[in-house]
C-alpha positions in Angstrom: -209.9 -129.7 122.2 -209.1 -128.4 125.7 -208.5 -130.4 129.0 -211.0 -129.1 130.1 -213.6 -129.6 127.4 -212.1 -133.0 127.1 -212.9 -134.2 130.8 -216.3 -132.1 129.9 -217.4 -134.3 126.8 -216.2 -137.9 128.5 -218.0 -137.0 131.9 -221.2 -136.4 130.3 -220.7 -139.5 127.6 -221.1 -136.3 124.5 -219.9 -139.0 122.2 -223.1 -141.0 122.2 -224.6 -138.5 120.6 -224.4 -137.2 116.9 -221.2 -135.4 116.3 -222.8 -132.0 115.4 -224.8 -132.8 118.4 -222.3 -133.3 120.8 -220.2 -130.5 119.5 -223.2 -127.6 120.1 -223.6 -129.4 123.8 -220.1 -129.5 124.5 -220.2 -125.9 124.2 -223.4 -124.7 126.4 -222.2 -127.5 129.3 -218.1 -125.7 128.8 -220.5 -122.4 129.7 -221.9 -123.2 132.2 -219.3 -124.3 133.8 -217.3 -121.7 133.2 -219.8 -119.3 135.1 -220.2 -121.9 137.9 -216.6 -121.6 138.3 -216.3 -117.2 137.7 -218.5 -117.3 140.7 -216.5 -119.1 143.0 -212.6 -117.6 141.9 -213.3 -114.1 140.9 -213.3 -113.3 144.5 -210.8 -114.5 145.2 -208.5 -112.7 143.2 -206.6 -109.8 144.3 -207.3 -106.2 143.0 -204.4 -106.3 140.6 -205.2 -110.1 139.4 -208.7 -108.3 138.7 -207.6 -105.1 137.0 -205.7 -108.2 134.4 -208.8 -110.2 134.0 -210.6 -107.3 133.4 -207.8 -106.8 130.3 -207.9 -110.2 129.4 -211.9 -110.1 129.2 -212.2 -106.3 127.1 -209.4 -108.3 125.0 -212.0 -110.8 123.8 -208.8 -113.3 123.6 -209.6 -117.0 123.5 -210.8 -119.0 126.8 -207.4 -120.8 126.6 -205.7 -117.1 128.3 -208.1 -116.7 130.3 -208.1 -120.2 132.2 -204.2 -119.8 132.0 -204.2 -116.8 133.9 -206.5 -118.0 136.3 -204.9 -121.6 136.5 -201.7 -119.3 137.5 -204.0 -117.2 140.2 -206.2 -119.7 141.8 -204.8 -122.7 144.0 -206.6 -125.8 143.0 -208.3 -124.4 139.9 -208.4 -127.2 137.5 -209.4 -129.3 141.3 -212.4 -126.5 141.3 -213.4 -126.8 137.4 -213.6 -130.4 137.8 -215.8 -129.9 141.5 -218.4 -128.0 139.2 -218.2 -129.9 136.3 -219.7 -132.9 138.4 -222.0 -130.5 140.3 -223.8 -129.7 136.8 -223.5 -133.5 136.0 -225.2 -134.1 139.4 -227.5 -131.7 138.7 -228.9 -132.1 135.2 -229.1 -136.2 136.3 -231.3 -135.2 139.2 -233.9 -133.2 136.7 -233.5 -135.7 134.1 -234.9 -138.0 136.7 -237.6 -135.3 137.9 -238.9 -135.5 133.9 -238.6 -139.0 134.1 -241.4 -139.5 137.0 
């Protein structure tokens, strides 16, 4: 398991819930995330660092590239993957307490 999905799967306690479970939300939350944070870098890349993502996405190689190459290209990635991470943890806690009322 990644770093990433690591910090992912303790930050939202995944492993209180049924393994198969906690795998399939692992994944949607890792997602999510990873759009949350597209939004914020991919404009912040330079032409040419775009024209490679671009080849790294019609590749279809694994996420583990493509968070390389961006971990290369963006100052303070990991800092910002771990800034959204606890937005959607923020988030999903505030409209779990919505349902609850």
């Amino acid at each position: 398991m990644s770093t990433i999905k690591e910090n992912l799967f303790d930050l939202f306690q995944l492993d209180k819930m049924p393994p198969e479970k906690g795998v399939e939300m692992l994944d949607r939350l890792a997602k999510l995330v990873f759009q949350s944070v597209l939004v914020r870098v991919l404009p912040t890349l330079s032409e040419e660092d775009l024209v490679e993502y671009e080849k790294i996405i019609d590749s279809k190689e694994e996420g583990d590239v493509l968070f390389k190459f961006l971990g290369e290209k963006v100052p303070d990635f990991e800092k910002i993957v771990a800034e959204e991470s606890e937005l959607l943890r923020m988030e999903l806690a505030g409209e779990l307490e919505e349902v609850k009322s």
